[in-house]
C-alpha positions as CSV (number, residue, x, y, z in Angstrom):
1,X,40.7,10.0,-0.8
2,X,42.2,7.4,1.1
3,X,40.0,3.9,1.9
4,X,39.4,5.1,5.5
5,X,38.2,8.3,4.5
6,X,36.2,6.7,1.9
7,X,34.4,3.9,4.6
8,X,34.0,6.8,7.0
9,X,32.2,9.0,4.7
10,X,30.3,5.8,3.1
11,X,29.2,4.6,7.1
12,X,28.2,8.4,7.7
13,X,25.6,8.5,4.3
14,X,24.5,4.9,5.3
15,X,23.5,6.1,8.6
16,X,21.7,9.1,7.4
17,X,19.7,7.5,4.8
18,X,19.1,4.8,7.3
19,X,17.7,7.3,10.3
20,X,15.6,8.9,7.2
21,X,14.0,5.8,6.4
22,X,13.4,4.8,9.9
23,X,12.0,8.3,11.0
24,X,9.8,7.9,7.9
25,X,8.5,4.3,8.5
26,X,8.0,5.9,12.2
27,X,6.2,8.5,11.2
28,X,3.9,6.7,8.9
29,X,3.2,3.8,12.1
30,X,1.8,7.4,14.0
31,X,0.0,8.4,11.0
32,X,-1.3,4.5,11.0
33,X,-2.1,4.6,14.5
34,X,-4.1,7.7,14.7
35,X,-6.7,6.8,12.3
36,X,-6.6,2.6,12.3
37,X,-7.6,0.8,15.3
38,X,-5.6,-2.4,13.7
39,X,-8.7,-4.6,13.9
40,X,-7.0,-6.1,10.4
41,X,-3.2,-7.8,10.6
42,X,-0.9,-5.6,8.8
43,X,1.1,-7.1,5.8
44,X,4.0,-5.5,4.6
45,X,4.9,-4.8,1.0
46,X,7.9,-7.0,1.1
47,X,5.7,-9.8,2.2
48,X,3.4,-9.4,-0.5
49,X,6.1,-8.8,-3.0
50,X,7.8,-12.6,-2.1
51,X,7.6,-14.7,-5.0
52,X,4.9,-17.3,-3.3
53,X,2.8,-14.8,-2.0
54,X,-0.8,-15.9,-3.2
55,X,-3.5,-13.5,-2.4
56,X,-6.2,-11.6,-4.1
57,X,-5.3,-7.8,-4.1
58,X,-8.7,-5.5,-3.7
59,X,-8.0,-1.5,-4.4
60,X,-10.2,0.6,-2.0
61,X,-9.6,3.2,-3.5
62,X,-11.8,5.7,-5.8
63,X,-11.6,4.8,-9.5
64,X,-9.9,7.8,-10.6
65,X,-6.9,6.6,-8.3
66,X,-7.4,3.3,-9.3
67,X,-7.4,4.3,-13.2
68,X,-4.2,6.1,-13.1
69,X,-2.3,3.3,-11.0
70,X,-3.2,0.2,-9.4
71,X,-0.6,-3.0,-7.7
72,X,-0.8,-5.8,-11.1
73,X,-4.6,-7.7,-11.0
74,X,-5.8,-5.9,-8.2
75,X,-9.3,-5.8,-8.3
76,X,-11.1,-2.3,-7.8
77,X,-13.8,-2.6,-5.1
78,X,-13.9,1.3,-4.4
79,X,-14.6,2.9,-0.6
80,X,-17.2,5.3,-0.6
81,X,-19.4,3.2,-2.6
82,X,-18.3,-0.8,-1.6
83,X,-20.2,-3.3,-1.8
84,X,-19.9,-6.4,0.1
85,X,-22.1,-8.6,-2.3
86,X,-19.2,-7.8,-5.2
87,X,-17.0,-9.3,-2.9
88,X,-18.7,-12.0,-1.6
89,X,-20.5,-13.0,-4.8
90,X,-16.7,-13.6,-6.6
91,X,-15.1,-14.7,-3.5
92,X,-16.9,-17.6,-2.3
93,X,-14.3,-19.3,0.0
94,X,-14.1,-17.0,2.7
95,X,-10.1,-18.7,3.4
96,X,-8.9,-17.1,0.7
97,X,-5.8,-14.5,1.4
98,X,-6.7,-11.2,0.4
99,X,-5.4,-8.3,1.0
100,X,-6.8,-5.1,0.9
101,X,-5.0,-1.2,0.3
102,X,-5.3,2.8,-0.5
103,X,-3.3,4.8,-0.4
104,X,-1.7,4.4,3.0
105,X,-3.6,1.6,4.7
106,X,-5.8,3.6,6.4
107,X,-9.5,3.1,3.9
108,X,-8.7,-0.5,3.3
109,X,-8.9,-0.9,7.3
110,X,-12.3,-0.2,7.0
111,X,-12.8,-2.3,4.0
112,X,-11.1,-5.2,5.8
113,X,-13.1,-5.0,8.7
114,X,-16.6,-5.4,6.6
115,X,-14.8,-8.4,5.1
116,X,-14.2,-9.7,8.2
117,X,-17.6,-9.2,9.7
118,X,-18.6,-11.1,6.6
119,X,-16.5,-14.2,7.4
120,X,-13.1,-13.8,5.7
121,X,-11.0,-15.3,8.2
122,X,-7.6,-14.6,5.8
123,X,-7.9,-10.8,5.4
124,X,-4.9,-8.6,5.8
125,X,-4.1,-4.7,5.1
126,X,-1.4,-3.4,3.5
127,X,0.7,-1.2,5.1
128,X,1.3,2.3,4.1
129,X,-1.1,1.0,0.9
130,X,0.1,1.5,-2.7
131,X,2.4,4.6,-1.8
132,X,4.8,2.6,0.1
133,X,4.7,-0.1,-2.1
134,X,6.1,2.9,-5.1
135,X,8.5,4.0,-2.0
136,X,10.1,0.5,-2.6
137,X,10.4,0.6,-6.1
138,X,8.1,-1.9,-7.3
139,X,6.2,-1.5,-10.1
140,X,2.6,0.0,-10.6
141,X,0.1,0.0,-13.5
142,X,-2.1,1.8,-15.5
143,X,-5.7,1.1,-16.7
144,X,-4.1,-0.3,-19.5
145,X,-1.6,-2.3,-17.6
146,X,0.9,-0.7,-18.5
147,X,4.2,0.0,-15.8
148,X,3.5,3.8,-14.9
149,X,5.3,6.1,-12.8
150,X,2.0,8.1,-11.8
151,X,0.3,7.7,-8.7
152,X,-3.0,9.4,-7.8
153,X,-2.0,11.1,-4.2
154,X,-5.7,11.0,-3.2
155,X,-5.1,14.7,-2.2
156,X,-2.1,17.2,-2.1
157,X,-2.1,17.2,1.9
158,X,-1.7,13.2,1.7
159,X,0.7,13.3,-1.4
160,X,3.3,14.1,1.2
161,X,3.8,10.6,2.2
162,X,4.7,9.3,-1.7
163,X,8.5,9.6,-1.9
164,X,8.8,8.3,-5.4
165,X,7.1,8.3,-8.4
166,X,5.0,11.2,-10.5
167,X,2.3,12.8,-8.0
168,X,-1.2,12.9,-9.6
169,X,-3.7,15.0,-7.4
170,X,-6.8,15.7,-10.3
């Protein structure tokens, strides 16, 4: 294969894997978009993966998705049954940066938005929640915070939007 061949055939994958990724994220922002009203800043999961990035990481998810994976010391606050007083009574400084996920950034909105009623002026949600942060290969844990490859897909209809990693449904 000659060295133009092999660019040409290299530009053509890059462009397909690029329009794949793009028409992914794109679909994700409509998915975003039809159930969020985006009351709560977005923060990506390359922002939150910078090395400075300071923030306390709550889980609004249920436990059994939070027992088989979880981003490292996030703390589980739940969504069917949260409680504001957990929050506030171990977060006093309402400055602090926290940010809040699911699955997809759709549960933690809601989350987000009773922290904010509550005075958290620093409250972001993370975008496309703890399956696109396993989409770009970082690392998840286990209850016993341990690296795992499982993620709990909340249900089979939502697993669709967890590219990588093992798909736990219950």
């Amino acid at each position: 294969m000659s060295f133009r061949t092999y660019v040409t055939n290299l530009s053509l994958i890059l462009c397909i894997f690029g329009s794949s990724i793009s028409y992914a994220q794109g679909n994700l922002s409509q998915l975003l978009k039809k159930y969020n009203t985006e009351s709560i800043p977005y923060i990506t999961v390359q922002e939150l993966a910078l090395p400075n990035e300071d923030a306390i990481l709550l889980d609004a998810r249920e436990s059994k998705e939070y027992n088989t994976s979880h981003l490292e010391n996030a703390i589980y606050v739940g969504y069917d049954f949260f409680d504001i007083n957990v929050v506030t009574e171990n977060i006093t400084d309402k400055s602090t940066k926290i940010v809040v996920y699911c699955s997809l950034g759709i549960r933690s909105e809601d989350v987000a938005e009773q922290l904010k009623k509550e005075g958290y002026t620093n409250v972001y949600n993370l975008f496309g929640g703890i399956f696109e942060w396993k989409n770009n290969d970082f690392t998840v844990f286990d209850n016993n915070n341990e690296p795992t490859e499982d993620v709990h897909t909340f249900s089979k209809e939502w697993s669709q939007w967890l590219l990588k990693g093992n798909k736990i449904y219950d």
